[in-house]
N, C-alpha and C positions, 0 to 999 in steps of 0.2 A: 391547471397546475395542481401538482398532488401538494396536502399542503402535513404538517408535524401531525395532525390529528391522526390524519386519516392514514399515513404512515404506521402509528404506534396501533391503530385498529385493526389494522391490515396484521400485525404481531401476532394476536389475539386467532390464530386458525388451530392451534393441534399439534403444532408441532415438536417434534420428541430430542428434547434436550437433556442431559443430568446434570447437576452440579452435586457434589457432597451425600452420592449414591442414589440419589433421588431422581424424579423427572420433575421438571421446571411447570409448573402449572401454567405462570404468567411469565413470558421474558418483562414484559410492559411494569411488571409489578414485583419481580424477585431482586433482592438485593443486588446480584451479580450481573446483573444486564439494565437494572432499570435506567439509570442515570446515563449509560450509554447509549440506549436506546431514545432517550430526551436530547442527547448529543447532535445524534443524526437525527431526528424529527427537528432540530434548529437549521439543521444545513438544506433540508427543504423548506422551512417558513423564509429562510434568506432565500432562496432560491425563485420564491414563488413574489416575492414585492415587489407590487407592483413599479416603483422607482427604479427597479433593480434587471428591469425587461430586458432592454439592448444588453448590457451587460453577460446574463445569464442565460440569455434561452434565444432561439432561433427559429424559425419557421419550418415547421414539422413537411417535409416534402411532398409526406402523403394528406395530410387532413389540413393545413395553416395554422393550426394551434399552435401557440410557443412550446417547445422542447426544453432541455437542459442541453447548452452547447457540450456538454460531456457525449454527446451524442452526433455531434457534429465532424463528419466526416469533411478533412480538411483541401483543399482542392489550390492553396498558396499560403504562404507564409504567414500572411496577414488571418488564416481562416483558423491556424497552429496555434498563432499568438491571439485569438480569442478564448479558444480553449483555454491557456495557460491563463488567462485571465479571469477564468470561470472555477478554475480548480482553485487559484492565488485567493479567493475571495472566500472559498469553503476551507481552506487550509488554515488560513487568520482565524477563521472563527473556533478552530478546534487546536492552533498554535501548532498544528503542525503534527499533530501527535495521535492520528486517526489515519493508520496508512492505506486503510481498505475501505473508505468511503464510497458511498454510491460513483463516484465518477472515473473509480480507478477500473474496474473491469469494463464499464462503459467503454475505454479506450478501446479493451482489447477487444470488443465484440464491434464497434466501429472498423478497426483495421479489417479484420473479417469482411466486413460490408465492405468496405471499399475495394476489396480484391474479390468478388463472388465467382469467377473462371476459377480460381486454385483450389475452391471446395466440386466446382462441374469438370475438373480435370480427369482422365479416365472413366469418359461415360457415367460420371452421379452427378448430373443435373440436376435431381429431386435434394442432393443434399446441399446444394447451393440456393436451390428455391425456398429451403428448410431454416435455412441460415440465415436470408434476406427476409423470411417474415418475422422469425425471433427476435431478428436486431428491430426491426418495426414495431413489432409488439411492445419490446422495451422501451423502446425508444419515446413510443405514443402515452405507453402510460407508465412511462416516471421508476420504472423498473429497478429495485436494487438489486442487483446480481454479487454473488460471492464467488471465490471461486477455489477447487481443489486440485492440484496439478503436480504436490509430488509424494511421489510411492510413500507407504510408511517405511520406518528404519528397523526392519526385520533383519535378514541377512544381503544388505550391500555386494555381497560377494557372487551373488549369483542375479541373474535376468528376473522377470516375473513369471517367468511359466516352471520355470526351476526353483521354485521358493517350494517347502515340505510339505505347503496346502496349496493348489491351485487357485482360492477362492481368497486369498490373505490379500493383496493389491485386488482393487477393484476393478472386476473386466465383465464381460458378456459372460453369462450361463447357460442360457438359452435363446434363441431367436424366435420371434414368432408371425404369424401375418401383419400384424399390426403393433409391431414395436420387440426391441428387444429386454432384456429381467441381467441387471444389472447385480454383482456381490461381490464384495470384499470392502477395505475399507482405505481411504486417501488422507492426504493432511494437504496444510494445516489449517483451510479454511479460516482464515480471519478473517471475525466478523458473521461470520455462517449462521451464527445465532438470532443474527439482527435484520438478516437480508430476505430478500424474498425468492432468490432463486438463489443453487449452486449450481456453478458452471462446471464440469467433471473433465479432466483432458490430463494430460501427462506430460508435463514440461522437460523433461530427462529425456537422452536418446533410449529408445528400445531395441530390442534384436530378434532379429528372424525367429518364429519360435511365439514371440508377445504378441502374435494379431490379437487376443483377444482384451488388453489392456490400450491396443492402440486406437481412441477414440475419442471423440470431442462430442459433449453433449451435454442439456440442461433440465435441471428435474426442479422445480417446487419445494422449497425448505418441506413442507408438510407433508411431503409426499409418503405416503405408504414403503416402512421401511427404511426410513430417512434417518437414521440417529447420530445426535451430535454428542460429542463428550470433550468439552472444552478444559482446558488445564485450568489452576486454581483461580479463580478471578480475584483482582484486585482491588476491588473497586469498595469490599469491605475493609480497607487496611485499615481505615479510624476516622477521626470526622475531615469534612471537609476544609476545615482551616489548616489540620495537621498533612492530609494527603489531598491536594485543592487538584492534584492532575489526575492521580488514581483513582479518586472517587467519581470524574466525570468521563473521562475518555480511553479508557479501560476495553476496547474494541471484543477484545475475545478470540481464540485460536484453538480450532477445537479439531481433531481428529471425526471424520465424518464415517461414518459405518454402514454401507450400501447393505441390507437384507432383502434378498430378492427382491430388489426395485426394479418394478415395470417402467420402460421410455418406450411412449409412442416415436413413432419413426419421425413425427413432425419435429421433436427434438434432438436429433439427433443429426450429425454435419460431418462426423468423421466416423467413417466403422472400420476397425479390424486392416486399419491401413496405416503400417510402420513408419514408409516416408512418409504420408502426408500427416501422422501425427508428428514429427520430426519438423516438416517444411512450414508448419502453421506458425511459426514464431519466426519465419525468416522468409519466407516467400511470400508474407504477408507485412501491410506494417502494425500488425496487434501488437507485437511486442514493444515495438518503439514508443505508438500510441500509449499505450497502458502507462509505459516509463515517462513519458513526457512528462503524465500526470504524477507519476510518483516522485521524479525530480522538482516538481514543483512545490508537492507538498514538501518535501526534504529541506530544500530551499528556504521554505518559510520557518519548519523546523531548526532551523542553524540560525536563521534572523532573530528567533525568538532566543533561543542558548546566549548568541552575542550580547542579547539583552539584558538577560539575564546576570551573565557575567559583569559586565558593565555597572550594571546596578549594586550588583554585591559589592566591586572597589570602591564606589562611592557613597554605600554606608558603613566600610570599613576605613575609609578617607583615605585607601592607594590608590586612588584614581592617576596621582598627579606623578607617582612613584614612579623612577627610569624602567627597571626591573619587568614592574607590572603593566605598565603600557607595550614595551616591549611584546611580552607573552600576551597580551591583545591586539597586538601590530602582526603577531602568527594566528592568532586564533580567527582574526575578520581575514586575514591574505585567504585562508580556505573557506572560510565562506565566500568572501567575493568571487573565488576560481570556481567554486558552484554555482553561483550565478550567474558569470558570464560562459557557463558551459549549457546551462537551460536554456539562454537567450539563443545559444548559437545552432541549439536544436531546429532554431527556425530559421537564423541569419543561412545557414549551411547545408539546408534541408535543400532533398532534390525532389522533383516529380518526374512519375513512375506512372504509365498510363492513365496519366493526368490529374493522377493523387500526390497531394505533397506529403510525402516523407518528412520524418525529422532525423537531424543527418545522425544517420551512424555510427562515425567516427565520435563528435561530441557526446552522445552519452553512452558506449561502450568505454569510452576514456574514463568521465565520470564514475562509471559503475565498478570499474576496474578496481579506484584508489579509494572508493566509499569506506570498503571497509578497515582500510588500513587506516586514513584521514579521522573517521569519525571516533577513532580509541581515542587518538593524539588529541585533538578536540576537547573530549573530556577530560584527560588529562590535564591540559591545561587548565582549566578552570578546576578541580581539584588541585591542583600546584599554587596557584592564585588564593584558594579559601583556606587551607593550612586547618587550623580545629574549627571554622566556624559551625559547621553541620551538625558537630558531636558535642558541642558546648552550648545545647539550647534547652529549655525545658522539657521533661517527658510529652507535656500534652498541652492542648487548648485550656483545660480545666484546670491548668495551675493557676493560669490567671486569675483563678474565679475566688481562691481561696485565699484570704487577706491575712493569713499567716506569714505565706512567703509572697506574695506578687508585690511586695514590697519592696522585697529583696530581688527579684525579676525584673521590675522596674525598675531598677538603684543602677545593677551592677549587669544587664543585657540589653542594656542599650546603645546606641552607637553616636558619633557626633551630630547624626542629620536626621535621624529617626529614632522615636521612643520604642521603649522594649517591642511592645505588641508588634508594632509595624515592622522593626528589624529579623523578629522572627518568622513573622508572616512570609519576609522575602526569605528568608535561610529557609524553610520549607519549602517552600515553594522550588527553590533551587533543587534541594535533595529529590524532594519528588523526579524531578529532573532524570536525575542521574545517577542517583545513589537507591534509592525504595528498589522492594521489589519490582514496582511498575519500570523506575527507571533502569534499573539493569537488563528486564526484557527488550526493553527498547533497545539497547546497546548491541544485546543479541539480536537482536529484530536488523538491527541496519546494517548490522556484518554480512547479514545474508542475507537485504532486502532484495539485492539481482541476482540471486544464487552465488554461488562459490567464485570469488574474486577471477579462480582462472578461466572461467567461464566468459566471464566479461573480456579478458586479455586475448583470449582464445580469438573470439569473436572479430575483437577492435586489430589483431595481429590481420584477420582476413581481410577485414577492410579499407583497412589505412592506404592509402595513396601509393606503394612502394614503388611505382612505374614513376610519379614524379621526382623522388625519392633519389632512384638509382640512375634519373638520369643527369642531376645534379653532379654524381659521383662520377661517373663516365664523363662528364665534360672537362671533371679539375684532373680526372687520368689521362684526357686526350689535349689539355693546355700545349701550346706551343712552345720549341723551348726558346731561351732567353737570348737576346744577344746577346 
């Protein structure tokens, strides 16, 4: 088992990050990645206890060594719902707040493996056999993969071969005997900074015209030409008492910049093939896979909110209040409706050449109303806390200074907790939802499935209409009445 050491060692290659104009010497060691990078070096030491075996990891097909079930290609419902119990247990430990942890593209390159005909479709056999070692590779050794899949936001209004530079979206430049030299540049890679591979593929439909954008492949964070340029991190916002979520789980989202990057052919699963970069998210189940795990984490992320909230009314003593139970009698209804729409991923999941699916309709439904659900959410607990967030001390360091923490003491504290502690939770809340961390997150979930109509689009193909319309034709064709 790989274990937090040798994870954060494994950091420590060359690879070409900026932050604040600079290149990053150490991610293991610079302020904006360190803490998160200990993040994820925890979610492999839980991974790896020994206690934690059945639970966590599964017998690697090819060698018997335990795996990560994030890796577990599922074959029934019961094989779904171990995964989901493998991600539930990485999710707790980071609250939910790490949405690109090692297990989440796992999913998608398991789906992948579980369909290897839809990469050997039109005579490329060699890219199916490409696909089947990479996921093995990963799989054997504990692999964190990231991934970048949609265009940068240049000009929207035209395809990628129609952008002013050929080379601005990143496609094929050259092909060669032994691999092809990849340029331009993808988003948004969360996480990229911290992982050991980027996965390269284009999640958007493309158009006749884009073969050379249309492709699924994986290169080596370090790789020659690789550069990351992550937005501003969070993770310095101030000490840990004041920002206790930004300073630890801060993942990172960085626009990735291909410079003539060489891919041996070994890496590479999709070339210069429109529909099959198109069909890899639907004729496969990587998409659902991946989402499994990312409703899971979501899930655990809305259990901890509920928590949160909860705790604020009862150190502000409206626990008991009609009002405020109410607006937490709304705010768990959506939680609970995401949780039994996770569960039903498996209750409702079908098998498809003898791989279990997680069903379709549950989480396109899910993914649909994420982002309209997860505003209202916040809102509510914002409606619920009224000035508590803006009526707290500038810093931890007040406390230190016996001029005022006298007065911090006296007049910010609550009926069931003394000052420190009540503010410790109001931070902690804000971090939540209010910090710069927490407003990315808010952004982050409105378009953690892509654009809402993407999901409706999707869940409108799949839903049932045949049982649907024949409901309707039965009550048109009723008998009539004596």
């Amino acid at each position: 088992m790989r274990t937090g050491s040798e994870y954060l060692r494994s950091l420590k290659d060359g690879r070409r990050v900026f932050v604040d104009g600079e290149r990053v010497a150490d991610v293991t060691a610079h302020p904006a990645f360190r803490e998160a990078a200990r993040s994820i070096a925890m979610l492999y030491d839980i991974a790896a206890e020994p206690k934690l075996r059945e639970r966590m990891t599964f017998p690697s097909p090819k060698t018997g060594e335990p795996v990560h079930r994030s890796w577990q290609i599922p074959y029934s419902a019961a094989d779904l719902r171990a995964r989901r119990l493998f991600s539930e247990t990485w999710a707790e430990a980071t609250f939910g707040l790490m949405g690109r942890a090692p297990d989440h593209v796992a999913g998608f390159f398991s789906g992948y493996a579980a369909t290897p005909q839809f990469f050997a479709s039109g005579g490329h056999k060699q890219f199916a056999d490409n696909l089947l070692a990479f996921y093995e590779f990963m799989r054997d050794n504990h692999i964190y993969c990231s991934y970048a899949i949609v265009p940068p936001q240049i000009d929207r209004s035209k395809p990628a071969h129609k952008q002013s530079d050929p080379t601005l979206y990143a496609g094929v430049v050259k092909e060669r005997d032994d691999g092809i030299v990849i340029s331009g540049a993808q988003q948004l890679a969360t996480g990229g900074a911290l992982s050991d591979y980027i996965h390269l593929s284009c999640i958007q439909p493309l158009q006749p015209g884009d073969e050379n954008y249309a492709n699924c492949l994986a290169v080596p964070v370090a790789t020659e030409g690789v550069k990351l340029y992550p937005r501003k991190p969070f993770s310095r916002a101030g000490s840990a008492f004041d920002y206790p979520l930004s300073t630890r789980f801060d993942e990172s989202d960085s626009y990735v910049v291909f410079d003539n990057v060489f891919v041996p052919w070994e890496r590479v699963f999709i070339y210069r093939n429109v529909q099959m970069s198109f069909d890899q998210w639907r004729k496969t189940p990587s998409h659902l896979l991946g989402n499994h795990q990312a409703q899971t984490r979501y899930v655990t992320k809305l259990r901890f909110m509920a928590g949160l909230a909860q705790r604020m009314n009862e150190a502000t003593g409206n626990a008991a209040n009609p009002a405020v139970a109410i607006m937490m009698g709304e705010l768990v209804a959506f939680v609970s409706i995401y949780e039994a729409m996770l569960h039903a991923h498996e209750t409702m999941g079908t098998i498809e050449d003898g791989v279990y699916w997680p069903s379709r309709t549950a989480y396109y439904a899910a993914s649909s109303m994420q982002s309209e659900f997860n505003g209202r959410m916040l809102e509510i607990i914002r409606e619920m806390a009224g000035a508590a967030f803006i009526t707290l001390p500038s810093s931890d360091a007040d406390f230190a200074n016996p001029e005022i923490a006298a007065d911090i003491e006296r007049y910010m504290c609550s009926g069931s907790m003394d000052a420190k502690s009540r503010v410790k939770l109001m931070r902690l809340i804000w971090d939540f939802l209010g910090s710069e961390f927490g407003s990315r997150h808010q952004q982050y979930e409105k378009f953690y499935g892509g654009p809402s109509f993407g999901a409706k689009l999707n869940l409108y193909r799949f839903f049932d209409f045949k049982r649907a319309g024949a409901l309707v034709d039965r009550a048109l064709n009723l008998p009539p009445l004596d």
